[in-house]
Every structure is written in C-alpha cells, then in structure tokens.
MOPAC internal coordinates of N, CA, C and O (Angstrom, degrees):
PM7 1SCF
backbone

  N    0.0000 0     0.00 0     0.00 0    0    0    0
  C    1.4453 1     0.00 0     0.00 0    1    0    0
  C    1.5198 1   110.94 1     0.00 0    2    1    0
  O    1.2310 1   128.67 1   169.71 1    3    2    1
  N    1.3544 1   100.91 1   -10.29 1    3    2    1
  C    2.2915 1    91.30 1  -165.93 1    5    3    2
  C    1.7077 1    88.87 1  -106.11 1    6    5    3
  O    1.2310 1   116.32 1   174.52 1    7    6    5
  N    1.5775 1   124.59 1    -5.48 1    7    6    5
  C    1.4331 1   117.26 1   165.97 1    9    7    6
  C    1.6045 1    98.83 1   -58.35 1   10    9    7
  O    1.2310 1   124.06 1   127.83 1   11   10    9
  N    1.1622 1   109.81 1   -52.17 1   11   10    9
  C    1.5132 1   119.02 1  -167.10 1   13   11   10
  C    1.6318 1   126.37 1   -54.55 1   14   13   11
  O    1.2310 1   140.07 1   142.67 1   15   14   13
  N    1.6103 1    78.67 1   -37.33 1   15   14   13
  C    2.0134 1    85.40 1   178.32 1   17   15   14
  C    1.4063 1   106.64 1   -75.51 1   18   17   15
  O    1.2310 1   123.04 1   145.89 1   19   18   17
  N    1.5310 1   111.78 1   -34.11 1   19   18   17
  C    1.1066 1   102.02 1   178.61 1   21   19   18
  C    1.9404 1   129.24 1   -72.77 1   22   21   19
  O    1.2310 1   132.90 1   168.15 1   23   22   21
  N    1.1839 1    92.69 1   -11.85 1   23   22   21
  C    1.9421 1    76.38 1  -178.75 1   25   23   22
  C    1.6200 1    80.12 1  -107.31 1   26   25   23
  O    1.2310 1    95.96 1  -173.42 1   27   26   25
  N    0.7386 1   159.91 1     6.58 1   27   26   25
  C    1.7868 1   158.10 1   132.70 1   29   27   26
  C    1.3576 1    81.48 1   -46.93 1   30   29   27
  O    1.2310 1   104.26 1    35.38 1   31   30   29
  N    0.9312 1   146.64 1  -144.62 1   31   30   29
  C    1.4535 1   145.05 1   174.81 1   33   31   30
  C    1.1521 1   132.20 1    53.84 1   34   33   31
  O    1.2310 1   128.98 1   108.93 1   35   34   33
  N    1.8499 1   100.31 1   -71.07 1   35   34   33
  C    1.3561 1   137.38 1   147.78 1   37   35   34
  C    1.7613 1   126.08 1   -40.77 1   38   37   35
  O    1.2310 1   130.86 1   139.22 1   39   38   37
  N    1.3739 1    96.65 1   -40.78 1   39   38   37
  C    1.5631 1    96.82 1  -177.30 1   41   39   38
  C    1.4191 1   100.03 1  -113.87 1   42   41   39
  O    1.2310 1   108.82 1  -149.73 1   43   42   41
  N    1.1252 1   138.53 1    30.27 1   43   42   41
  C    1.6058 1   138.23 1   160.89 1   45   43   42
  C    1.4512 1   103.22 1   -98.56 1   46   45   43
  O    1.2310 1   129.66 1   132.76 1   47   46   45
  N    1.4547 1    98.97 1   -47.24 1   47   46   45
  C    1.7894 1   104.01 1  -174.36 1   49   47   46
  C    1.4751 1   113.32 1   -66.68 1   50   49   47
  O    1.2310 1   122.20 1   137.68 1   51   50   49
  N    1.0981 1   113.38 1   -42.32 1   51   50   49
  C    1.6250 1   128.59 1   167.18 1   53   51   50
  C    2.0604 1   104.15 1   -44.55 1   54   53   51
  O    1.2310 1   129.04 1   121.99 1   55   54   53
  N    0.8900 1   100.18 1   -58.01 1   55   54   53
  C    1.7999 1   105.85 1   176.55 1   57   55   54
  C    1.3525 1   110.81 1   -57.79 1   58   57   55
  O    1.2310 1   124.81 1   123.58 1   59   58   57
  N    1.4600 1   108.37 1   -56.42 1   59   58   57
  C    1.2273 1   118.72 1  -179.47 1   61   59   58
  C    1.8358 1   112.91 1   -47.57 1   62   61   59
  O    1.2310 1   121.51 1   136.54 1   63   62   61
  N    1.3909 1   114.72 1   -43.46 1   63   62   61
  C    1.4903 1   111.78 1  -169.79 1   65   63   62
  C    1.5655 1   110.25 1   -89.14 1   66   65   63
  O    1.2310 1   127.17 1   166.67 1   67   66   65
  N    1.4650 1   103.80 1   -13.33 1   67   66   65
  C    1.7910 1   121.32 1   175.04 1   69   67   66
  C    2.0709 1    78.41 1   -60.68 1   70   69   67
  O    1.2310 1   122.06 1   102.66 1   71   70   69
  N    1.0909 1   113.66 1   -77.34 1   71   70   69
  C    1.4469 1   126.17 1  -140.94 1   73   71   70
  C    1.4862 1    96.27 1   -46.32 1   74   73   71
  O    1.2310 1   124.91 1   116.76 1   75   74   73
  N    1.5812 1   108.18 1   -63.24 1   75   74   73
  C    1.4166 1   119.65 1   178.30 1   77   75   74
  C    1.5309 1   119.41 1   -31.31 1   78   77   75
  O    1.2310 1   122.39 1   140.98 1   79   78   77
  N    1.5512 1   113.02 1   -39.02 1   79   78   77
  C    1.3000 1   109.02 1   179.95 1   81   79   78
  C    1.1902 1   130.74 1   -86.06 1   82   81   79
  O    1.2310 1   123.73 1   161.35 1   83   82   81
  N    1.3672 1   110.46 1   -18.65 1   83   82   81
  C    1.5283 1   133.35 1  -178.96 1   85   83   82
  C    1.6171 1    86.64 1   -76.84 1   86   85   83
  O    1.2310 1   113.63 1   120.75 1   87   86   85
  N    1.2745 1   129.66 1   -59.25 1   87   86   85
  C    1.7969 1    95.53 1   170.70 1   89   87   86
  C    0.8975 1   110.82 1  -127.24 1   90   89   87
  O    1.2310 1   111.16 1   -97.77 1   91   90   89
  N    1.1925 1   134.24 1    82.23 1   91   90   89
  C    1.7466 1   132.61 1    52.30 1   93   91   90
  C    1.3812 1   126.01 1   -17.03 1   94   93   91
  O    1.2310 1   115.07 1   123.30 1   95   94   93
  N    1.0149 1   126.95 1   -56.70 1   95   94   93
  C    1.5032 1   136.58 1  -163.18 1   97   95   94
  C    1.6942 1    95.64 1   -71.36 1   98   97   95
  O    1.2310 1   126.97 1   122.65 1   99   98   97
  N    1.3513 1   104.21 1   -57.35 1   99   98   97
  C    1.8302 1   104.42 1  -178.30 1  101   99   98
  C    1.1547 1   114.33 1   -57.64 1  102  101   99
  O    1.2310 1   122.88 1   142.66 1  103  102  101
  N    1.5158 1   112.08 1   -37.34 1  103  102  101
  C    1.6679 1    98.46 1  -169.67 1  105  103  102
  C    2.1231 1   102.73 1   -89.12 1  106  105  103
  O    1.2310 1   114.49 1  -162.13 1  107  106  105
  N    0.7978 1   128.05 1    17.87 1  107  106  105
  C    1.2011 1   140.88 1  -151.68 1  109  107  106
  C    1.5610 1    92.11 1  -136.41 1  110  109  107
  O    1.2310 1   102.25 1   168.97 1  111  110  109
  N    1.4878 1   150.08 1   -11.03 1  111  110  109
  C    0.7408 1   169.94 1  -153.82 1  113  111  110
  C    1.8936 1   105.62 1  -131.61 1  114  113  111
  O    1.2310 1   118.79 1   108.31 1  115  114  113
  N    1.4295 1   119.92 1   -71.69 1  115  114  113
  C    1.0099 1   137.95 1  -179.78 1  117  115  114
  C    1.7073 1    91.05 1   -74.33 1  118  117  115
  O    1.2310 1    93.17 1   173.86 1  119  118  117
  N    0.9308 1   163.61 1    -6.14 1  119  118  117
  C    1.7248 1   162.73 1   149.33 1  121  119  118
  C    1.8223 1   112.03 1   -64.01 1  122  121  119
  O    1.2310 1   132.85 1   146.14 1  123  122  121
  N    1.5785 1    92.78 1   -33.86 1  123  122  121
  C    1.7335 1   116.79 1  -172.94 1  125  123  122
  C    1.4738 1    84.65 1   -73.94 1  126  125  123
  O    1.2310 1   115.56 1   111.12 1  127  126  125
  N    1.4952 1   126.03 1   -68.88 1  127  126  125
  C    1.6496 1   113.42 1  -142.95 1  129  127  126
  C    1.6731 1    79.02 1   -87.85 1  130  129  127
  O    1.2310 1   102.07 1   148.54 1  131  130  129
  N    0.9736 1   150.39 1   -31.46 1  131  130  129
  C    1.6531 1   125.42 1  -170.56 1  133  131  130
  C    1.5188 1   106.48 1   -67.67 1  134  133  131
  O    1.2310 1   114.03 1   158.23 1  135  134  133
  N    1.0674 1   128.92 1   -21.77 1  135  134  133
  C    1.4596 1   136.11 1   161.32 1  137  135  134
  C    1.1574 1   129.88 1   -51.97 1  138  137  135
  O    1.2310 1   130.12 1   130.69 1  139  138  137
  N    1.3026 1    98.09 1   -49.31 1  139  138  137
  C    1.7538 1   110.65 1   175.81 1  141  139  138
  C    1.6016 1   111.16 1   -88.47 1  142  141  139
  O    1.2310 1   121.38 1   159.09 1  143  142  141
  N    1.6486 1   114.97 1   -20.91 1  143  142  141
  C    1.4719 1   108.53 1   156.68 1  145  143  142
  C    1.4915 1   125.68 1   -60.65 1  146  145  143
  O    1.2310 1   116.20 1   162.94 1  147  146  145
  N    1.1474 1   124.82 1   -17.06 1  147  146  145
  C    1.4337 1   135.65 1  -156.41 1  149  147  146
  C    1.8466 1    87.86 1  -118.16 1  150  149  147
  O    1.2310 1   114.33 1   142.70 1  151  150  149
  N    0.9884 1   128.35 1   -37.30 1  151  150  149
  C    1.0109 1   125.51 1  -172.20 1  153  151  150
  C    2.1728 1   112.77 1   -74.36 1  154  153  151
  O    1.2310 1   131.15 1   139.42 1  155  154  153
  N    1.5213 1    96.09 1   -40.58 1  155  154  153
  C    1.5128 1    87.47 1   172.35 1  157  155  154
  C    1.5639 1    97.65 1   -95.28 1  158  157  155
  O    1.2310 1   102.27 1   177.90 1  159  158  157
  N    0.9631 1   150.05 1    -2.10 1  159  158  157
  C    1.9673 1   148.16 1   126.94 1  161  159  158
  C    1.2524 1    81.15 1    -8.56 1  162  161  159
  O    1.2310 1   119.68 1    77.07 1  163  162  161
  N    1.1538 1   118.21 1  -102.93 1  163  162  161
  C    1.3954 1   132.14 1  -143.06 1  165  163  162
  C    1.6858 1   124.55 1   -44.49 1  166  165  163
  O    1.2310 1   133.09 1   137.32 1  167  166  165
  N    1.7904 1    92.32 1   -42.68 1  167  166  165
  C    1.4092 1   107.91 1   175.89 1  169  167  166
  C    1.2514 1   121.88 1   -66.33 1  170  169  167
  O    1.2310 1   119.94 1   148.25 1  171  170  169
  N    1.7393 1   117.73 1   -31.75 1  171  170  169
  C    1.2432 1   123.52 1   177.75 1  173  171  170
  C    1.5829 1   118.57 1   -81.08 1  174  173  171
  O    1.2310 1   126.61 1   167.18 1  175  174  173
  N    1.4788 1   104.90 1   -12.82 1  175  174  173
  C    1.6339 1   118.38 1   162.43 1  177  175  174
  C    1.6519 1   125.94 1   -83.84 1  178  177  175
  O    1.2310 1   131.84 1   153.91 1  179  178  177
  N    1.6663 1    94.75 1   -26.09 1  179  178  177
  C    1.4026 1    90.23 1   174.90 1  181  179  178
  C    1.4486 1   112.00 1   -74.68 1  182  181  179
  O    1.2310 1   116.42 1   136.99 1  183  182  181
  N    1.9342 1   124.40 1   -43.01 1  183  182  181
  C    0.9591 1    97.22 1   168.04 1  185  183  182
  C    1.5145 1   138.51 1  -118.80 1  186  185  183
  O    1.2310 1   130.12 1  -119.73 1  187  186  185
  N    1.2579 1    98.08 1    60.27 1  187  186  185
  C    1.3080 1   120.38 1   168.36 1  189  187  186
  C    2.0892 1    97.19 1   -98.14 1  190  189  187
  O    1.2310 1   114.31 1   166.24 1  191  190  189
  N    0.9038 1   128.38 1   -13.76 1  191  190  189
  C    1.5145 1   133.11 1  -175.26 1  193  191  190
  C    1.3073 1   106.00 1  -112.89 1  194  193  191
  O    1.2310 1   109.81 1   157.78 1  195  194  193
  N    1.1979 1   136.72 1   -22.22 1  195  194  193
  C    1.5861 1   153.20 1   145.67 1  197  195  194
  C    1.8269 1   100.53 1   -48.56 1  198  197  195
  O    1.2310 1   115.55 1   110.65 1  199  198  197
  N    1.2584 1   126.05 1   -69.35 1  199  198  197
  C    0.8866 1   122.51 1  -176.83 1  201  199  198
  C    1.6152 1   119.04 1   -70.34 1  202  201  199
  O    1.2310 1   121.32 1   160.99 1  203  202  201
  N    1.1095 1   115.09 1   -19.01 1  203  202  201
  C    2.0431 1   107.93 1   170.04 1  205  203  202
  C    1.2338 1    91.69 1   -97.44 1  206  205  203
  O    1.2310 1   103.65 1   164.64 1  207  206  205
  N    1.5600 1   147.70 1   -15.36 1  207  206  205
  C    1.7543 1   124.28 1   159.55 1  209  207  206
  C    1.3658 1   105.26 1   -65.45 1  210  209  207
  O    1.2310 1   112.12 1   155.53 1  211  210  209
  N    1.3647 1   132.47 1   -24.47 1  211  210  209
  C    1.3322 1   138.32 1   167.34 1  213  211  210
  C    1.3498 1   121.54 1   -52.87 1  214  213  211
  O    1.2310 1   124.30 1   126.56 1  215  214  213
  N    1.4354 1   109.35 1   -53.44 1  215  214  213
  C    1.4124 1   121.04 1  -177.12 1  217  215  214
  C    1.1147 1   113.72 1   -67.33 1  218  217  215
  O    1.2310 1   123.92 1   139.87 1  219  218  217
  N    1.9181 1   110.09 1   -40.13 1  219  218  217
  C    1.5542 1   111.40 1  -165.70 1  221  219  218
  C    1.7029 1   110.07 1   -63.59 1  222  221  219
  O    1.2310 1   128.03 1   138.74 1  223  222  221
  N    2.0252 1   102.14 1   -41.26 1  223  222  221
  C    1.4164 1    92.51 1  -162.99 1  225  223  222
  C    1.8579 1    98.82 1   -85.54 1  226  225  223
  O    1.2310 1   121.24 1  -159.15 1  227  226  225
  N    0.6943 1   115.22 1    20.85 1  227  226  225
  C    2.0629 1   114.26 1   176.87 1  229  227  226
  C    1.6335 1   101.43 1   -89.00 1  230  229  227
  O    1.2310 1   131.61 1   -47.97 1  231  230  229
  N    1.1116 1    95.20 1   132.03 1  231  230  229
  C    1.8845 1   101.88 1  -157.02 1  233  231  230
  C    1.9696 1    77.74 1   -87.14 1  234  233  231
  O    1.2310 1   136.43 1   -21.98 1  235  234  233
  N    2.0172 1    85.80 1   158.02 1  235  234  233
  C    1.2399 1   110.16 1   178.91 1  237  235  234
  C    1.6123 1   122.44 1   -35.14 1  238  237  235
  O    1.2310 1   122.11 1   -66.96 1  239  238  237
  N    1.1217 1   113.57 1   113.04 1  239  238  237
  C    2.4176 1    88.56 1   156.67 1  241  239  238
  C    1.1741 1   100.11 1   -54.00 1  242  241  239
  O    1.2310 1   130.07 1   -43.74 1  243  242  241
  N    1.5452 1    98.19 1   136.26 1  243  242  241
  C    1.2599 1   102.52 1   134.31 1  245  243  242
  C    1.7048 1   160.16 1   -17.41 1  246  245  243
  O    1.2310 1   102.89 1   -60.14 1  247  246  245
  N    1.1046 1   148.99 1   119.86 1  247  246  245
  C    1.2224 1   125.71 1  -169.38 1  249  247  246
  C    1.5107 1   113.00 1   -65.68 1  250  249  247
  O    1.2310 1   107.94 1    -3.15 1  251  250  249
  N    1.1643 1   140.12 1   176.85 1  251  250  249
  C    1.2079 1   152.41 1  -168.46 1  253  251  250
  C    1.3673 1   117.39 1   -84.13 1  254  253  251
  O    1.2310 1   104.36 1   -21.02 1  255  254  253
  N    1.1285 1   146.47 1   158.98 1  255  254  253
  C    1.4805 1   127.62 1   156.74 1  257  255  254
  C    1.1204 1   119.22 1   -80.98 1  258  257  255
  O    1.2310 1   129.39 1   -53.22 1  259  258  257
  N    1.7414 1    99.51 1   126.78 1  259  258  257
  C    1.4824 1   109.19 1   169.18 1  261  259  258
  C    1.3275 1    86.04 1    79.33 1  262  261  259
  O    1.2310 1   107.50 1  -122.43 1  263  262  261
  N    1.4228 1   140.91 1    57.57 1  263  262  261
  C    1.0257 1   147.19 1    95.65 1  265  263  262
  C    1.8236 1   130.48 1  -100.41 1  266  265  263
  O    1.2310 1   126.96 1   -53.01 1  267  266  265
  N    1.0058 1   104.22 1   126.99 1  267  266  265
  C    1.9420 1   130.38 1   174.91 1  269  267  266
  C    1.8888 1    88.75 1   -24.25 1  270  269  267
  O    1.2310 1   118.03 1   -19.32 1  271  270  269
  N    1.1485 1   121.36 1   160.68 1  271  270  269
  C    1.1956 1   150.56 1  -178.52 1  273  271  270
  C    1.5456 1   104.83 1  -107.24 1  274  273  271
  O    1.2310 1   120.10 1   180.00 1  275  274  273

C-alpha cells in the first residue's frame, strides 16, 4: 500500500508543477502585453505633447478679412 501512496504522491506533484507553469507562462504573458500597453500609453502621450508644443510655438493666423481686430 505505501508503493501506492507513493507514486500517488508522485503523480499529484507532477500535475501540480504542470499547473504551476502553465501560470507562469500566463501571467508572464499578461506582464508582456501590459508592457506594451503602457509602452504605446506613453508614445501616444509623448506625441500628443509634441504636437500642442507645436501648436503653441506656430504664430497666430491671421484674422480674416473684414473681421474687427
């Protein structure tokens, strides 16, 4: 009977380290794309702030004709 507990034993722990790695892999996966979410974040902030230093330093239009000052 203690052959028995033991590969019972044997094949729980075996599942057990299958499981463990499978997430691992997901959360190691889901770490990858939150990275690259934060990463084009940033890019779409940098030039979104590139473009209003753009706007700010681009001198006024002109007024229209035959419009008041």
């Amino acid at each position: 009977m203690s052959l028995n507990k033991a590969l019972l034993a044997l094949a729980l722990a075996a599942a057990l380290t299958a499981c463990t790695k499978t997430d691992e892999a997901a959360t190691d996966a889901a770490a990858t794309d939150a990275a690259a979410t934060v990463d084009a974040a940033a890019t779409d902030a940098a030039a979104a702030v590139e473009g209003a230093a753009a706007d700010a330093a681009a001198p006024a239009a002109p007024a229209a004709e035959g419009e008041k000052k």
